[in-house]
One Martini backbone bead per residue (centre of mass of N, CA, C, O) as a GRO file, in nm:
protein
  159
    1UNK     BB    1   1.158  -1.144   3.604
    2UNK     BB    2   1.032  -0.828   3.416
    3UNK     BB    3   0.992  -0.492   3.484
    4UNK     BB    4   0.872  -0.262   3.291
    5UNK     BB    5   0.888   0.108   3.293
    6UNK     BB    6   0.744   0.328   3.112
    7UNK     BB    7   0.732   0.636   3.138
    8UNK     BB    8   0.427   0.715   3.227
    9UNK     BB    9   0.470   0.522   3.465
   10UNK     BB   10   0.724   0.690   3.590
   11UNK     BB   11   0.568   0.979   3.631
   12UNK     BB   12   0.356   0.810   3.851
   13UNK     BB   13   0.570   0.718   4.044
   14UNK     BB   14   0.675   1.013   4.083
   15UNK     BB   15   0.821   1.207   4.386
   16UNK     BB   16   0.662   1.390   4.252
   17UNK     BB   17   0.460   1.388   3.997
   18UNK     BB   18   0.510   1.393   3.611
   19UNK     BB   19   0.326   1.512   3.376
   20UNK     BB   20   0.165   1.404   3.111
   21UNK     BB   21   0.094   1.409   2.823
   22UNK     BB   22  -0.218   1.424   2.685
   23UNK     BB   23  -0.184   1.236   2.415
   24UNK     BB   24  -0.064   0.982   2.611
   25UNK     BB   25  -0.265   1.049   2.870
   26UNK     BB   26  -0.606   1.121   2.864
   27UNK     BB   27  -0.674   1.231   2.584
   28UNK     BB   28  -0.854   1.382   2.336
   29UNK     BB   29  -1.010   1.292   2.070
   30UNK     BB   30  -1.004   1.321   1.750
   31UNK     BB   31  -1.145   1.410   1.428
   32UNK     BB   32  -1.074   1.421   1.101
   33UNK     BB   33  -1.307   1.410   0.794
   34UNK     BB   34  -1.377   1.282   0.473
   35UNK     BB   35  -1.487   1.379   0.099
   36UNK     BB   36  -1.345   1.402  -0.221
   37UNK     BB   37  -1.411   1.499  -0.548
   38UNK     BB   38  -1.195   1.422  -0.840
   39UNK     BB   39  -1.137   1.510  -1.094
   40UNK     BB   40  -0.946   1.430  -1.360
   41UNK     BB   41  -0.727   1.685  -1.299
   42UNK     BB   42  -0.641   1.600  -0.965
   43UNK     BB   43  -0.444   1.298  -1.051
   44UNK     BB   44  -0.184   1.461  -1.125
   45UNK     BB   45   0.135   1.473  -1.096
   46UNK     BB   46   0.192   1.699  -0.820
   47UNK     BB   47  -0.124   1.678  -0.691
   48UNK     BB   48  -0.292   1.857  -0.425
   49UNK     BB   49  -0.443   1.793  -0.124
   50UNK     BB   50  -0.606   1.877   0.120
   51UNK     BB   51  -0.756   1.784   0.416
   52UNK     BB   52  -0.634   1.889   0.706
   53UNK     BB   53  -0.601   2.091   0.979
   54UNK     BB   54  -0.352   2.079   1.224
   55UNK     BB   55  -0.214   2.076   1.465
   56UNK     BB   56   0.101   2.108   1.550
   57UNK     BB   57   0.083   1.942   1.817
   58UNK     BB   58  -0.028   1.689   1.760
   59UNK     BB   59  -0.148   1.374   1.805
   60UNK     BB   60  -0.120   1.103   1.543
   61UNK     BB   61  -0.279   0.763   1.572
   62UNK     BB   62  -0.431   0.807   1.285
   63UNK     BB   63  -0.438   0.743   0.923
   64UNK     BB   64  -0.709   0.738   0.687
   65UNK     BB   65  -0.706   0.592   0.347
   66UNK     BB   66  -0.923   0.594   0.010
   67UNK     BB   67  -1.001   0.518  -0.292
   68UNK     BB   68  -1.043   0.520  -0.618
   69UNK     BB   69  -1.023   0.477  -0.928
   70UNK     BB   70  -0.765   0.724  -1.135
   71UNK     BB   71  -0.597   0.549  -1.303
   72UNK     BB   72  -0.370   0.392  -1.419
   73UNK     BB   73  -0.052   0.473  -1.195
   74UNK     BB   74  -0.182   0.542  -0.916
   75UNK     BB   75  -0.028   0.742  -0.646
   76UNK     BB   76   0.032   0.822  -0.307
   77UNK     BB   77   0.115   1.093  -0.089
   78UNK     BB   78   0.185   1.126   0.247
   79UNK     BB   79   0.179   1.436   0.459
   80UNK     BB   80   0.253   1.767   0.482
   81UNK     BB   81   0.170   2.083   0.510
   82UNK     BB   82   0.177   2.408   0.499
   83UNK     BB   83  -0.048   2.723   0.591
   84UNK     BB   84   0.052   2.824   0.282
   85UNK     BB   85   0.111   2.565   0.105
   86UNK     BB   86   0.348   2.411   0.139
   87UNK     BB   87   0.597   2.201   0.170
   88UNK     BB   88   0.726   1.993   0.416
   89UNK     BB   89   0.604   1.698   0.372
   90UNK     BB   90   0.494   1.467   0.140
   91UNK     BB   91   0.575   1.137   0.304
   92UNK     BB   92   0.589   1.098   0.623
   93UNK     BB   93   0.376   0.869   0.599
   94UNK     BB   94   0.350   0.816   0.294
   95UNK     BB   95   0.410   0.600  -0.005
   96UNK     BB   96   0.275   0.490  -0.254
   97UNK     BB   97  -0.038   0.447  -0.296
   98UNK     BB   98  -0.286   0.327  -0.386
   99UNK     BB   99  -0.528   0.309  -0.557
  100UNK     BB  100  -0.839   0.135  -0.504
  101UNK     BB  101  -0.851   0.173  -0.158
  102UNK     BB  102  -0.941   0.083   0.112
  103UNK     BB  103  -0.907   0.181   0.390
  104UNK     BB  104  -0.627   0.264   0.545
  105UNK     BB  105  -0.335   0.269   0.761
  106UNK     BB  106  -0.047   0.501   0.733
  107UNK     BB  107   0.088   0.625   0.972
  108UNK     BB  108   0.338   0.380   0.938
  109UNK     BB  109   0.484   0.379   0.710
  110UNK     BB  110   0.708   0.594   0.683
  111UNK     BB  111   0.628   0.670   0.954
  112UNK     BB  112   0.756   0.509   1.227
  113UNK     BB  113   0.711   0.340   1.571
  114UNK     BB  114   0.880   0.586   1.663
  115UNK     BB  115   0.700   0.819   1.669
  116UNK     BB  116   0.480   0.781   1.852
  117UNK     BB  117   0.410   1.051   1.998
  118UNK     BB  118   0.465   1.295   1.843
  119UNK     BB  119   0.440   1.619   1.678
  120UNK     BB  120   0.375   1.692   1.350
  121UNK     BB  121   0.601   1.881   1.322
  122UNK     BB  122   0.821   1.630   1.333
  123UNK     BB  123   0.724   1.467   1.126
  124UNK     BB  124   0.747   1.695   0.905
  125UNK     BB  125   1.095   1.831   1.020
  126UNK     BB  126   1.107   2.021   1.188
  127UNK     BB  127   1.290   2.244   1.372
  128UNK     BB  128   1.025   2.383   1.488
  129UNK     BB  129   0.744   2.512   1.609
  130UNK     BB  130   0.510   2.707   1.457
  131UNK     BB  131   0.218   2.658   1.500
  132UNK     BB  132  -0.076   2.626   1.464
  133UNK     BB  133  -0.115   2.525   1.131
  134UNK     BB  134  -0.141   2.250   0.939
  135UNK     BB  135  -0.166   1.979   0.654
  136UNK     BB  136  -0.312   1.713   0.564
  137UNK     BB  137  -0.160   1.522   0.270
  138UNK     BB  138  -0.208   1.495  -0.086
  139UNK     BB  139   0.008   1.338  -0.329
  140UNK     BB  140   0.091   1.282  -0.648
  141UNK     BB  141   0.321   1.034  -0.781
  142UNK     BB  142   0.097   0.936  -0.994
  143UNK     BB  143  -0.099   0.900  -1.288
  144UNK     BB  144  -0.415   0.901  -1.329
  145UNK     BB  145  -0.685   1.127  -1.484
  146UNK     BB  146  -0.953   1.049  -1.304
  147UNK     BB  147  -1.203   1.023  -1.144
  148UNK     BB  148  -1.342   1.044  -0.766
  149UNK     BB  149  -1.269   0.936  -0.464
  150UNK     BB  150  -1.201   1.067  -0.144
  151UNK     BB  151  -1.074   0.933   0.177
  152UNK     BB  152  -1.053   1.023   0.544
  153UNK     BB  153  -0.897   0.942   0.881
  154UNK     BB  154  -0.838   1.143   1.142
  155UNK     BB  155  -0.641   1.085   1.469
  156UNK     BB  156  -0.636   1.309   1.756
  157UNK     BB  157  -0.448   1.473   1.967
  158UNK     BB  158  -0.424   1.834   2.163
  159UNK     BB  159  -0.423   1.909   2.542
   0.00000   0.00000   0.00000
């Protein structure tokens, strides 16, 4: 019989012990949740909707979304934008999610549970951290082009 010390546990049986990051371990839970209601006309390819601001220093570890039918084949990439509203990764966290579906975490669909424990910055493939806020964002992959509803929740720690 074998047992593993994650790092977590290594940093904490280390004399002296050594501070683990406080999103991985004791970290205050936070959350961005929110509902949108999108015209027809928001939800046509190539169209962003920015979800909500969030510290790049971030480890979010649910992201929940989830639509109304907005029509069509409509799908959609979860993503990062930078805090100009630029795009730094548009599908970071989901590719080509179907729209018309209940809430849903997309954490790890498109970033693997390699990333879990990353800092926002990172997983948007950044180079280096930029400060500040990003935007966890919603792309359009293909064109639904009716009204109706987006919601997310967002759970993440900063401290």
């Amino acid at each position: 019989m074998t047992t593993l010390n994650t790092g977590i546990v290594a940093n904490t049986l280390a004399s002296p012990q050594v501070l683990n990051d406080a999103a991985e371990l004791h970290g205050v839970l936070r959350v961005a949740a929110g509902t949108a209601e999108l015209a027809a006309g928001d939800s046509t390819d190539n169209d962003v909707v920015l979800l909500a601001p969030i510290s790049s220093k971030a480890t979010i570890s649910q992201l929940f979304v989830g639509s109304d039918t907005f029509g069509g084949s409509c799908t959609m990439n979860v993503g990062v934008h930078n805090y100009d509203g630029t795009v730094a990764d548009e599908d970071c966290f989901a590719t080509a999610v179907a729209d018309a579906a209940a809430m849903a975490d997309v954490r790890t669909e498109a970033a693997t549970i390699n990333t879990v424990g990353q800092k926002l910055w990172e997983i948007a493939g950044l180079s280096s951290d930029p400060g500040g806020l990003l935007y966890v964002s919603i792309t359009f992959a293909a064109t639904g082009g009716t009204a109706g509803t987006l919601s997310w929740n967002i759970s993440y720690a900063v401290n």
